[in-house]
BABA-169843 format. One record per residue: residue number from 1; x, y, z of N, C-alpha, C, O in turn. Coordinates in Angstrom, 1 decimal. Example, Ala and Ser with C-alpha at 12.3 -4.5 7.8 and 13.67 -1.06 7.14 Angstrom:
BEGIN
 num n.east n.north   n.up ca.east ca.north  ca.up c.east c.north   c.up o.east o.north   o.up
   1   13.2    -5.7    7.8    12.3     -4.5    7.8   13.2    -3.3    7.8   14.2    -3.3    8.5
   2   12.8    -2.2    7.1    13.7     -1.1    7.1   12.9     0.0    7.9   13.4     1.1    8.0
END
This chain:
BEGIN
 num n.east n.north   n.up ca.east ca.north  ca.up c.east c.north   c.up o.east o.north   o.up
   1   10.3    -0.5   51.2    10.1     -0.6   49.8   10.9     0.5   49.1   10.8     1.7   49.5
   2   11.7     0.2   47.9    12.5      1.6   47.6   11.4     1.5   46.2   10.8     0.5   45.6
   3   11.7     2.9   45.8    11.0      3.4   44.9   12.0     3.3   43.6   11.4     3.4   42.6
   4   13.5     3.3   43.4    14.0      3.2   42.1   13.6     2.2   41.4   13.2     2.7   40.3
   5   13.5     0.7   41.3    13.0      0.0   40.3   11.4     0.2   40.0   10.7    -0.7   39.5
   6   11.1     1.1   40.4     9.5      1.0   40.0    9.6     2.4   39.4    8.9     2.4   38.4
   7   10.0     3.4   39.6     9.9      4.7   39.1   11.1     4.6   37.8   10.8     4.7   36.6
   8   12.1     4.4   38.1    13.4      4.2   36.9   12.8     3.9   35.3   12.9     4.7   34.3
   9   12.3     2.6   35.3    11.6      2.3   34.4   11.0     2.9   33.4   11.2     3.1   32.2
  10   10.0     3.4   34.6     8.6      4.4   33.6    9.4     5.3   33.1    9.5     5.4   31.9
  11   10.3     6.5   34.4    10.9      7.3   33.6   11.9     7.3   32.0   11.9     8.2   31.1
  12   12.5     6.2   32.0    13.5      5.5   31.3   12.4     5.7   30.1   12.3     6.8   29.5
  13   11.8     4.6   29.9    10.1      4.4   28.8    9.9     6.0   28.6   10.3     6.6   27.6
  14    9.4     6.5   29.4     9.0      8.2   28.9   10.2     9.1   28.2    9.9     9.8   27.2
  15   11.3     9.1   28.7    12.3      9.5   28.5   12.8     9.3   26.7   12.9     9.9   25.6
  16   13.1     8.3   27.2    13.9      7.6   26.6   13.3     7.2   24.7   13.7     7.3   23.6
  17   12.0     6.9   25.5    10.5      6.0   24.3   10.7     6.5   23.2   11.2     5.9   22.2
  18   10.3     7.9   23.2    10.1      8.5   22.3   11.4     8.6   21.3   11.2     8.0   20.2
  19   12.4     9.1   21.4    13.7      9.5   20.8   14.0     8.1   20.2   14.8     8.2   19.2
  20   13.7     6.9   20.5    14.1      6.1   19.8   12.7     5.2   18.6   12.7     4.4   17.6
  21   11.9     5.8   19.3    10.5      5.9   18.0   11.3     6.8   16.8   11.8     6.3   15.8
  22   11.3     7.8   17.0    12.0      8.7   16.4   12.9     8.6   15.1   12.7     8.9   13.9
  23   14.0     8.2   15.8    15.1      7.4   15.0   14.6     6.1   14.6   14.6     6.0   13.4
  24   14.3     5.1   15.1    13.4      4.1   14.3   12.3     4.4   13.1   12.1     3.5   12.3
  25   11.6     5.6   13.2    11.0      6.4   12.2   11.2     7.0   11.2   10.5     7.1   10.2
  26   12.7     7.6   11.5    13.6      7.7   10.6   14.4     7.1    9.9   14.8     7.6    8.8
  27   15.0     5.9   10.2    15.4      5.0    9.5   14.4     4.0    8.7   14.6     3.5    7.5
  28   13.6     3.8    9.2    12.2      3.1    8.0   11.6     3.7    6.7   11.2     3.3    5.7
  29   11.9     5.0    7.3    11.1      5.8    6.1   12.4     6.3    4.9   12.2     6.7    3.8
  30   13.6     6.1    5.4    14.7      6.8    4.5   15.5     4.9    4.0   16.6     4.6    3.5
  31   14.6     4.3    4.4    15.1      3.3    3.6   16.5     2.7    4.3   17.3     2.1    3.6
  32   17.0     3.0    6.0    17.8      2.9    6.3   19.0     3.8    6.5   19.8     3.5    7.4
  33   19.3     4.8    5.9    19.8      6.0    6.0   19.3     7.3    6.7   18.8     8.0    5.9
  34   19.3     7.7    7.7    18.6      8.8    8.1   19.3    10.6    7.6   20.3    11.3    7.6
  35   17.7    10.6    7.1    18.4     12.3    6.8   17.5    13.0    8.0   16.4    12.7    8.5
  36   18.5    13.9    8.0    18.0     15.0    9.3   17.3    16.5    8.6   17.3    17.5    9.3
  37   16.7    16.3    7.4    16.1     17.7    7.2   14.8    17.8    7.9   14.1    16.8    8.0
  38   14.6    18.7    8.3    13.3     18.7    9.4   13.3    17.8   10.8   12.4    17.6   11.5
  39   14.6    17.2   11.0    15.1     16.9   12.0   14.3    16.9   13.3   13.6    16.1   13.8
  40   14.6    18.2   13.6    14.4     19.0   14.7   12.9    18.8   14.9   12.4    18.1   15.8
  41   12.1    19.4   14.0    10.7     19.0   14.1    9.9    18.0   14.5    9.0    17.9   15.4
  42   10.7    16.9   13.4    10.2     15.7   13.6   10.6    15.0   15.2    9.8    14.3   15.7
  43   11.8    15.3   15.8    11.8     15.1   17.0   10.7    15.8   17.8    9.8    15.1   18.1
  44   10.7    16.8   17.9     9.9     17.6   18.8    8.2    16.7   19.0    7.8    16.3   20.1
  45    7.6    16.5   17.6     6.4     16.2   17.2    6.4    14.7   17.6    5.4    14.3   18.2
  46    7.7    13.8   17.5     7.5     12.4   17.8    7.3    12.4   19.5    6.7    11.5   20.0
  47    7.8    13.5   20.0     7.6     13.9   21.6    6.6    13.9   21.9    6.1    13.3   22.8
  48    6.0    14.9   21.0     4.4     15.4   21.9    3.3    14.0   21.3    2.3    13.6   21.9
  49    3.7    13.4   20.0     3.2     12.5   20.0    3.3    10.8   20.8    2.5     9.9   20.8
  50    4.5    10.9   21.2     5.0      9.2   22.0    5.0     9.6   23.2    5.2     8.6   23.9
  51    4.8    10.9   24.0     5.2     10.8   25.3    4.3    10.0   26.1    4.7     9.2   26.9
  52    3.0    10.2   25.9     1.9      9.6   26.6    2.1     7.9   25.7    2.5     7.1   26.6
  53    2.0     7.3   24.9     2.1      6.3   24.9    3.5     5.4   25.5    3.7     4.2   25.6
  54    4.2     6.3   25.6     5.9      5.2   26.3    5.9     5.4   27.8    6.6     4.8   28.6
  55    4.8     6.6   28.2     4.1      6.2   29.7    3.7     5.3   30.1    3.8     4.7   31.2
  56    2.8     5.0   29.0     1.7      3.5   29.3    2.7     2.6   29.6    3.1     2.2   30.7
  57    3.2     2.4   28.3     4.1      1.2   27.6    5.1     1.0   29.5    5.2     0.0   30.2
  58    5.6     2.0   29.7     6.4      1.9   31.2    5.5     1.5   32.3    5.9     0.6   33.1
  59    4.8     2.0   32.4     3.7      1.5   33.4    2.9    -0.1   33.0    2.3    -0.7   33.9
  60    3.0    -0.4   32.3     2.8     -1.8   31.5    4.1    -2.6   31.4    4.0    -3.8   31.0
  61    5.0    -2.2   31.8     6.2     -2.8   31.8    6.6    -3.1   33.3    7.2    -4.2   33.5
  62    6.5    -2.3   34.1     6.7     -2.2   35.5    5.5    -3.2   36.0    5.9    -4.0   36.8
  63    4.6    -3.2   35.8     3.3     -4.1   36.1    3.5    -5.5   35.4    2.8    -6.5   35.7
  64    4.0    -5.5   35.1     4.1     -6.8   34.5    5.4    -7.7   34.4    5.6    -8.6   33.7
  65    6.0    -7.4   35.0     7.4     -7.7   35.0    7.1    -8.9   36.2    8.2    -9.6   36.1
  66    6.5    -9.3   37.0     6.2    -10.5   37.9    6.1   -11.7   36.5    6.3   -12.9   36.8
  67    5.9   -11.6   35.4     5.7    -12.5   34.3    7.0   -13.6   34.3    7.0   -14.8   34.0
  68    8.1   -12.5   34.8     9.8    -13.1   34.9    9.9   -14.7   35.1   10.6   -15.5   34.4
  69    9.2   -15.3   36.2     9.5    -16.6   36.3    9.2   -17.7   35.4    9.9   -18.7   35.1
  70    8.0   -17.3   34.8     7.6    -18.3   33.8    8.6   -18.3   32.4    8.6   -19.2   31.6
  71    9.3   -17.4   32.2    10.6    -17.4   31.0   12.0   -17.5   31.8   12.7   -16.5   31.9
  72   12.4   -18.4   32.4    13.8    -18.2   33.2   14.9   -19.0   32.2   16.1   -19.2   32.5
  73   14.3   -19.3   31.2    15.3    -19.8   30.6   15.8   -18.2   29.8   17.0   -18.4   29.5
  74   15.4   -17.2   29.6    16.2    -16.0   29.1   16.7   -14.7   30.2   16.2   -14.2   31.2
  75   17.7   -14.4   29.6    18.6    -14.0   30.9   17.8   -12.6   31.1   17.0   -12.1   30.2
  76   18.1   -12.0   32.4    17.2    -10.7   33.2   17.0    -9.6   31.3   16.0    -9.5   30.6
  77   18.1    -9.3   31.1    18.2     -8.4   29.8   17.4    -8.9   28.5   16.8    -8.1   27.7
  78   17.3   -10.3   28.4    16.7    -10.7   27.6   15.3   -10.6   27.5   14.7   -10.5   26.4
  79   14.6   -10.7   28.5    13.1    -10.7   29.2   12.9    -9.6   29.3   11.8    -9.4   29.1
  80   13.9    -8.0   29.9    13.6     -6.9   29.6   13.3    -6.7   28.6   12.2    -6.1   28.5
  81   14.0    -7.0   27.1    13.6     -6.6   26.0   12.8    -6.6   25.5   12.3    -5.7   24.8
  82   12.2    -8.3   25.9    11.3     -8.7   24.9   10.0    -8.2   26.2    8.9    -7.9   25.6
  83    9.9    -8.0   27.4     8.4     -7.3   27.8    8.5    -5.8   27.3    7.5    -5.3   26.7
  84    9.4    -5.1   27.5     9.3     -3.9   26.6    9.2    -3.9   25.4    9.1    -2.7   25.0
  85    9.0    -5.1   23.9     8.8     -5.0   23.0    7.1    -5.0   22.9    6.3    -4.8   22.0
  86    7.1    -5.5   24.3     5.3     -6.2   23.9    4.8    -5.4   24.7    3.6    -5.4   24.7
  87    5.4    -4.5   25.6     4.8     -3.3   26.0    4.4    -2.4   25.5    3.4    -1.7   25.8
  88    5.6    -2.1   24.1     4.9     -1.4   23.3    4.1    -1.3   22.5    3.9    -0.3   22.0
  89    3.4    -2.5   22.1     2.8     -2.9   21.4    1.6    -2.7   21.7    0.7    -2.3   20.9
  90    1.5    -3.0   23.0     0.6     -3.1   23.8   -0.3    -1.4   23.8   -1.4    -1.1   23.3
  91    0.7    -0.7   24.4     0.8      0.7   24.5    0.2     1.5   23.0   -0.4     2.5   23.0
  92    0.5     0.9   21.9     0.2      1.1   20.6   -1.1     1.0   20.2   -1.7     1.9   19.5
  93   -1.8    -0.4   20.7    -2.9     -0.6   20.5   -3.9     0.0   21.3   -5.0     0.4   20.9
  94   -3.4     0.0   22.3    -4.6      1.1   23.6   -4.7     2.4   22.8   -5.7     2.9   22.2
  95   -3.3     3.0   22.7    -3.2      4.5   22.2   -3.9     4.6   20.7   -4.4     5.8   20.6
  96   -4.1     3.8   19.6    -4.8      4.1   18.3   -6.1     3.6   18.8   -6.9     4.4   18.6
  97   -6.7     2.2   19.7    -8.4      2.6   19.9   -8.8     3.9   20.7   -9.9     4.3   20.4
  98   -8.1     4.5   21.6    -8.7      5.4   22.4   -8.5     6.6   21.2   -9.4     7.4   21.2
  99   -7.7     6.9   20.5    -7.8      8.4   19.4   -8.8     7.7   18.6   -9.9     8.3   18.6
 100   -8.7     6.6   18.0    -9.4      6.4   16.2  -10.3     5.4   16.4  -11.3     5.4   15.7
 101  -10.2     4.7   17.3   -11.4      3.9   17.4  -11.4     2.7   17.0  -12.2     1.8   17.3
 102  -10.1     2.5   16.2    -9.8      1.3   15.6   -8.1     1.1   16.1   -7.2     2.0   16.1
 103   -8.0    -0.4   16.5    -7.6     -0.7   17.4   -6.3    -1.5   16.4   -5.6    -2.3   17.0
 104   -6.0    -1.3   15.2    -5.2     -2.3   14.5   -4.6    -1.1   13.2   -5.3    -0.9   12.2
 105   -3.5    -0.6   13.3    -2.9      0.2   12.1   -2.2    -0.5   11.0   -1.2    -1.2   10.9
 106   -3.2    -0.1    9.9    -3.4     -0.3    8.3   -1.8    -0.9    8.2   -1.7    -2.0    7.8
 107   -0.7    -0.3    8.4     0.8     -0.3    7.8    1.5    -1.2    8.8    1.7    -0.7    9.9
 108    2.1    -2.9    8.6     2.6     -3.5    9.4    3.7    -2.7   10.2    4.0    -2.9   11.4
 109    4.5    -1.4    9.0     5.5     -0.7    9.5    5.8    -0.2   10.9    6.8    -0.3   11.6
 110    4.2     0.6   11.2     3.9      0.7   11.9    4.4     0.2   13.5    4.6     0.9   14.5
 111    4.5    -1.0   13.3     4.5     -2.2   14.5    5.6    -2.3   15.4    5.7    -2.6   16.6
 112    7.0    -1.8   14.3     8.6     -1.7   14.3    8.7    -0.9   15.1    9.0    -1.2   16.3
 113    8.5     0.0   14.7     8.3      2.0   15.9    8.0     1.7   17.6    8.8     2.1   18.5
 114    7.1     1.2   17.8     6.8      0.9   19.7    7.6    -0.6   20.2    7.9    -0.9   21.4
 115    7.6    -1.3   18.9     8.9     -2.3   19.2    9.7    -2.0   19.8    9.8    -2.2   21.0
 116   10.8    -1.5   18.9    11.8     -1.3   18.8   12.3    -0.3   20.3   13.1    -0.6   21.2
 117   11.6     0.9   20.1    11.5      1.4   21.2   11.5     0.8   23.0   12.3     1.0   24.0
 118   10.6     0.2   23.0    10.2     -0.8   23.9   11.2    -1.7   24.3   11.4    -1.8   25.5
 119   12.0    -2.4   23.2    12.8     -3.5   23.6   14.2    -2.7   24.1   14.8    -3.0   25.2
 120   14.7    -1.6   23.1    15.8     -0.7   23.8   15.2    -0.5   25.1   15.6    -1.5   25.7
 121   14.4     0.3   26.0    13.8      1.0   27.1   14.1    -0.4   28.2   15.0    -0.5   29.0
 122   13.1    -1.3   27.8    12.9     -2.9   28.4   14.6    -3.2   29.5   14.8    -3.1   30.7
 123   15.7    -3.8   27.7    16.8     -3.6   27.7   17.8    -2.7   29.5   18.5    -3.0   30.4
 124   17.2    -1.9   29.0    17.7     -0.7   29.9   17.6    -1.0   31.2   18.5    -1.1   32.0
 125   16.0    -1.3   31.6    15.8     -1.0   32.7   15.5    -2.5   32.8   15.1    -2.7   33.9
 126   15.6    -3.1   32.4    15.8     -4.9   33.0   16.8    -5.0   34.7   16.3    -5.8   35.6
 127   17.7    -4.4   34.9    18.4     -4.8   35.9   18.1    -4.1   36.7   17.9    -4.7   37.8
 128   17.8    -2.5   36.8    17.3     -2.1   37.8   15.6    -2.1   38.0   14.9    -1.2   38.4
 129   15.2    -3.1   37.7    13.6     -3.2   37.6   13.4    -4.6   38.8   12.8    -4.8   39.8
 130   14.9    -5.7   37.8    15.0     -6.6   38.6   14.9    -6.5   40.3   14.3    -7.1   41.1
 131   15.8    -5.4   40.6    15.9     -5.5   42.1   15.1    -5.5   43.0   15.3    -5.8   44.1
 132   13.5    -5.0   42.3    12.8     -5.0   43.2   12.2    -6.4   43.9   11.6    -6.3   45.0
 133   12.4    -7.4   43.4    12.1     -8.9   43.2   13.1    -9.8   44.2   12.9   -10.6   45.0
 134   14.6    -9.0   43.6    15.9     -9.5   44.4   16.3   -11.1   43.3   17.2   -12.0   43.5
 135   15.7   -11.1   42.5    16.2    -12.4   41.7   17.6   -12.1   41.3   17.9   -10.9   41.2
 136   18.5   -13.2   41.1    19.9    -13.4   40.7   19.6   -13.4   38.8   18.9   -14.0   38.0
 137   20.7   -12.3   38.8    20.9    -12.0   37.8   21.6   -13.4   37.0   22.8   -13.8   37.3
 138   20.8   -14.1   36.0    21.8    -15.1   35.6   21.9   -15.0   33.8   21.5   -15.9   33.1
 139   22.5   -13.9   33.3    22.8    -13.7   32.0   24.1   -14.4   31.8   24.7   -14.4   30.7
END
């Protein structure tokens, strides 16, 4: 058993998760344009705040990825995306009941941020995720 398509992933998701929370955070709130004042901060903070949820979201993505056969009509990358979108989502909702108790955030806005995140990450690690499986890549 090799350990890169099962570890890659998560790392990728943890890595990766946050910084594009980030900049998806920043582009929502500036209306599309991103300004960088407090930049630095706000990265730092989107860190200590997404790191543990784009763990889940990776670990929820790697576990679930046997889902592959029942969507074969969308190519390996495409089915990365979209389980890493619903990973995050996923990851979103665990993460706001276990702090607040309430399991659904007030702001649809909200929903874009572990999306978006998710589906780039997904995206990413779709091919080396695939190998563990051995299915033919048919994009």
């Amino acid at each position: 058993m090799r350990l890169k398509p099962y570890l890659l992933p998560l790392v990728q998701f943890t890595l990766i998760g946050p910084g594009i929370g980030v900049l998806t955070a920043l582009l929502l709130g500036s209306g599309g344009v991103p300004t960088l004042s407090g930049g630095g901060f706000f990265l730092l903070f989107g860190y200590g705040v997404g790191l543990a949820p784009a763990a889940l979201a990776g670990t929820i993505y790697v576990c679930t990825w046997n889902a592959r056969p029942l969507l074969k009509a969308l190519s390996i990358t495409e089915f990365g995306a979209l389980l890493g979108a619903i990973s995050g989502l996923i990851a979103l909702a665990t993460t706001f009941t276990l702090i607040s108790g309430n399991p659904i955030p007030k702001s649809p806005i909200i929903y874009l941020i572990p999306m978006a995140a998710g589906a780039v990450c997904g995206w990413l690690a779709a091919s080396v995720r695939d190998e563990a499986y051995g299915w033919t890549n048919v994009n």
